[in-house]
N, C-alpha and C positions, 0 to 999 in steps of 0.2 A: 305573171311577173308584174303586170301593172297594178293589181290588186294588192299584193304587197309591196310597193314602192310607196301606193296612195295609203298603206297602212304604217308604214316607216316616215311617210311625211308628215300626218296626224300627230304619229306620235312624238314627234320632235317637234312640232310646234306650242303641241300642248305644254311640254319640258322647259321650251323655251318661254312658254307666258307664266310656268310658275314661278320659275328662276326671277322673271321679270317683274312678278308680284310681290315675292320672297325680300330683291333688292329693294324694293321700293318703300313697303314697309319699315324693313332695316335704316332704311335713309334714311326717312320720316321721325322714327324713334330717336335715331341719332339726332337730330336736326332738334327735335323738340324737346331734347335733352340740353344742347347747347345753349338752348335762347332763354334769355330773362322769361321768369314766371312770374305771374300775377298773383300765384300762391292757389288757398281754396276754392273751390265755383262752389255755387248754391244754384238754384236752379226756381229763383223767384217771379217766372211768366208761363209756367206751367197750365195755369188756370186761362190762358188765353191760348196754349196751343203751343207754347214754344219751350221744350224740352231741354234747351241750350243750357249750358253750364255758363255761368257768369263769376265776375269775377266785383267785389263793391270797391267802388271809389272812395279813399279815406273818406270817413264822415260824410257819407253819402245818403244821408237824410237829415243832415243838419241838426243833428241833438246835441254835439257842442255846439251848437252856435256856428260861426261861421272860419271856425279850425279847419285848414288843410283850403282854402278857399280864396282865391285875389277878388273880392267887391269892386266895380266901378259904378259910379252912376248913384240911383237909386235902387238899392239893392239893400235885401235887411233879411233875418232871419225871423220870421211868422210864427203865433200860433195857427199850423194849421196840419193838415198830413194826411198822404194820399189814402183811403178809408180801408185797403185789405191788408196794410200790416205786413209787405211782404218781406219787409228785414228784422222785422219784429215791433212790438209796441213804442209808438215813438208820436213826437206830439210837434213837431217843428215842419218847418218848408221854408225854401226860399222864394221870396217875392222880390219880383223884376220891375222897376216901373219903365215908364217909355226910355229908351235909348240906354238902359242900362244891363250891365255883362258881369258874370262870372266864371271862373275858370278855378279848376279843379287842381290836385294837384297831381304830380303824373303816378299815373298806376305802371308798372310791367309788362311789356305785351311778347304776346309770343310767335307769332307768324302770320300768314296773311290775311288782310283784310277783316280786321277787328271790329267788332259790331256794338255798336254804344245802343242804351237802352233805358230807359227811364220814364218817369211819371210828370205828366204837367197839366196845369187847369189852367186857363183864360180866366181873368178877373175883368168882364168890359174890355178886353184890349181890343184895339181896332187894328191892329197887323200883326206878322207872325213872330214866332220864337225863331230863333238862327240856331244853325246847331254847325259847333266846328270843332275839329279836333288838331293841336298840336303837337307832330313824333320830335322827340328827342334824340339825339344818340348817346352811348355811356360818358361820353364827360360835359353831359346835359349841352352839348349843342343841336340846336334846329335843325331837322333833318327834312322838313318836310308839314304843309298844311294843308288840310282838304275839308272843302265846303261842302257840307255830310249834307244839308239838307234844312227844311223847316220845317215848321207845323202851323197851320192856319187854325185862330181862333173859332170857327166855328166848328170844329172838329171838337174842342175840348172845355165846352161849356160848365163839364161837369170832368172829375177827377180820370184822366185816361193813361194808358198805358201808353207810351208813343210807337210807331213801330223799330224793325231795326236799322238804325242808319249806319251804312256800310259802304266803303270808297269802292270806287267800281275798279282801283290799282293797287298794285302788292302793298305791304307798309314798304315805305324808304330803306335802301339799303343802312346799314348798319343804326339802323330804329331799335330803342330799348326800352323808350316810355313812351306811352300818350297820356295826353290831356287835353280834356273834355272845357270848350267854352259854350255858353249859350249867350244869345243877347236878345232882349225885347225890341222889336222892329218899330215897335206899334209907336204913334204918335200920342195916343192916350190910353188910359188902362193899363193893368199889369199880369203878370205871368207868373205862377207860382210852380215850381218846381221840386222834384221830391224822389232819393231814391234810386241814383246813378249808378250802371252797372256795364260793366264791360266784357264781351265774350272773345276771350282770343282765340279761341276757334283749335284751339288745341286737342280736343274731345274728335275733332273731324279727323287728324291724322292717327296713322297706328300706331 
């Protein structure tokens, strides 16, 4: 008797974790059905190991010029571009001088904890790049900002990939855009940057 009780309990527990895998799933789909999409990913950091489906920020290498983009400071659009082409052939970057920011314009996000990701070089700068992102909600009010992180110039002497900078909390409740600021820290020298990409992380649910 206890042999089959201990086989009666297996078996319903098992039942109950598919059930519970099956909803979950279901939820997920549904869930990532409802929320603003960022539309197509491409998948432009492969060659460094990161598989992730991205999504590009309007004019996110600067080949119009600085369309889709708020300039402050000293900011301008460069020849110049980060050398592996991974949105395709393009000859532009933006350059940062000291204390100057730009800011993207919002992309679509889809669930938690969105991963921004991008290309930048050090031109001389003697401090970091800032990196921040601002959620919106659908009738473009501020929902929320989170100070994603920096990159210290001597990390990026020459053209790099940055890594992925990710808020360590959900996005903001009812969050439908981000947008990507960066600003040059540095009191001298400048920052060029190239190539802005957003993973909403939509690939990780079922």
């Amino acid at each position: 008797m206890k042999a089959r009780g201990l086989r009666i309990g297996i078996a319903l527990a098992v039942a109950t974790a598919a059930i519970g895998l099956s909803a979950a799933s279901a939820s997920a789909g549904l869930l990532s059905g409802l929320l603003p999409s960022c539309g197509a990913t491409a998948h432009p950091f492969t060659d460094w190991g990161d598989g992730a489906g991205y999504c590009a920020f309007p004019n996110l290498g600067f080949e119009s010029g600085a369309s889709g983009w708020s300039l402050s400071g000293n900011a301008s659009v460069v020849s110049s571009n980060e050398p592996w082409h991974v949105s395709g052939s393009g000859t532009h970057a933006l350059q940062l001088g000291p204390g100057a920011s730009a800011e993207s314009a919002p992309l679509p996000v889809n669930l938690l904890d969105p991963y921004i990701r991008f290309f930048a070089h050090s031109e001389g700068a003697s401090g970091s790049l800032q990196v921040r992102v601002l959620f919106h909600g659908l009738l473009g009010n501020l929902t929320g900002i989170l100070n994603y992180g920096s990159l210290a110039p001597d990390g990026y002497s020459t053209w790099q990939p940055t890594q992925r900078f990710a808020s360590l909390l959900a996005l903001p409740l009812a969050t439908s855009t981000a947008q990507v600021i960066v600003t040059n820290a540095s009191s001298s020298g400048s920052w060029q940057v190239d190539d802005f990409y957003l993973d909403p992380c939509v690939s990780r649910i079922g």
